[in-house]
N, C-alpha and C positions, 0 to 999 in steps of 0.2 A: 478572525480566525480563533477557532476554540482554544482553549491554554492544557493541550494533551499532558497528562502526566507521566501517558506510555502509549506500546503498541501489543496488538494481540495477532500472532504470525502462527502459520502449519508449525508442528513439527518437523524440521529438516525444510525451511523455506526455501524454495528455487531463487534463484539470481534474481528473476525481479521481484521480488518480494523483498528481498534485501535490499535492493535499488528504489522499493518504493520507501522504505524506512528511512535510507538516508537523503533524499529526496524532505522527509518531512522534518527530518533532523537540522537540515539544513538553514531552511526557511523557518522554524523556529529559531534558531541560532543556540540548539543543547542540543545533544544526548538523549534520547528519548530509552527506558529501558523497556525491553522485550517481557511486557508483566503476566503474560501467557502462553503457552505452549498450546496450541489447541490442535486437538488431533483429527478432525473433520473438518473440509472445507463446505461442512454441512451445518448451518447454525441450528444449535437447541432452542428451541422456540423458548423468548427469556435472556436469552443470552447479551444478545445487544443492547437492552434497554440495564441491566446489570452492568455492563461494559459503561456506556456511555455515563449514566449517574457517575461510573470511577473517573469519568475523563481520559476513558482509553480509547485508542481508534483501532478498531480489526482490519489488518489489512489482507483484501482478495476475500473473504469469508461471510457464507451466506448468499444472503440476495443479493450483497455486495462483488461477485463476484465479476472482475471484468469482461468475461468472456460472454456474460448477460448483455453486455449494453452493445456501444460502439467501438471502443477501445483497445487498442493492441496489445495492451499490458496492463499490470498492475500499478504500477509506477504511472503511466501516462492518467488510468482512471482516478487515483491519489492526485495528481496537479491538477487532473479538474475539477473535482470534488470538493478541492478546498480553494478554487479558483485562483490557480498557485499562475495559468496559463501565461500570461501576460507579463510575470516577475520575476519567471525561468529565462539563467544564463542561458548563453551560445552553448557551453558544455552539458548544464542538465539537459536542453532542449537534443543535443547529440544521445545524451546517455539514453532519452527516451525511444529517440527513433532506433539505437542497435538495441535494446530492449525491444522493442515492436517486433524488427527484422528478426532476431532472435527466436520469440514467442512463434514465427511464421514459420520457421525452419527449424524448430528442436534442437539448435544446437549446442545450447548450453546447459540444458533442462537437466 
């Protein structure tokens, strides 16, 4: 696992976007601080590979976004991506699926 120094989240991130942060906070065993505010979940071409040299991870932004792949959430495409699957509690692996449920029915968005 990379050794993030931060994350890079929307302005005003929705639940799971929050939920994918401490999701990575967690499994790092720190604090991860929020080293950008980014205001399109549209990436500046540049953007990523300036990210990454920092050792930031974007979470949901760009190509990276979950609703590209298979994924129900942010949060869920974060534990895959850092092949977290297999080393998720009973709890995180709950917190993903009413995130998933969530993301299906707008109810917390």
């Amino acid at each position: 696992m990379a050794n993030y120094k931060g994350v890079v989240m929307l302005y005003h991130p929705p639940f799971d976007k929050v939920c994918a942060k401490v999701l990575l906070e967690r499994h790092f065993g720190e604090l991860l601080p929020v080293v950008d505010f980014y205001g399109s979940p549209k990436e500046i071409p540049g953007k990523k590979l300036e990210w990454e040299k920092k050792n930031f991870y974007p979470i949901d932004i760009g190509n990276e976004k979950y609703n590209k792949g298979e994924f129900g959430s942010a949060t869920e495409a974060v534990a895959n991506d850092l092949k977290l699957i297999p080393f998720l509690s009973e709890s995180e692996r709950k917190m993903i699926e009413m995130v998933n449920d969530n993301n299906g029915s707008n109810d917390n968005k």
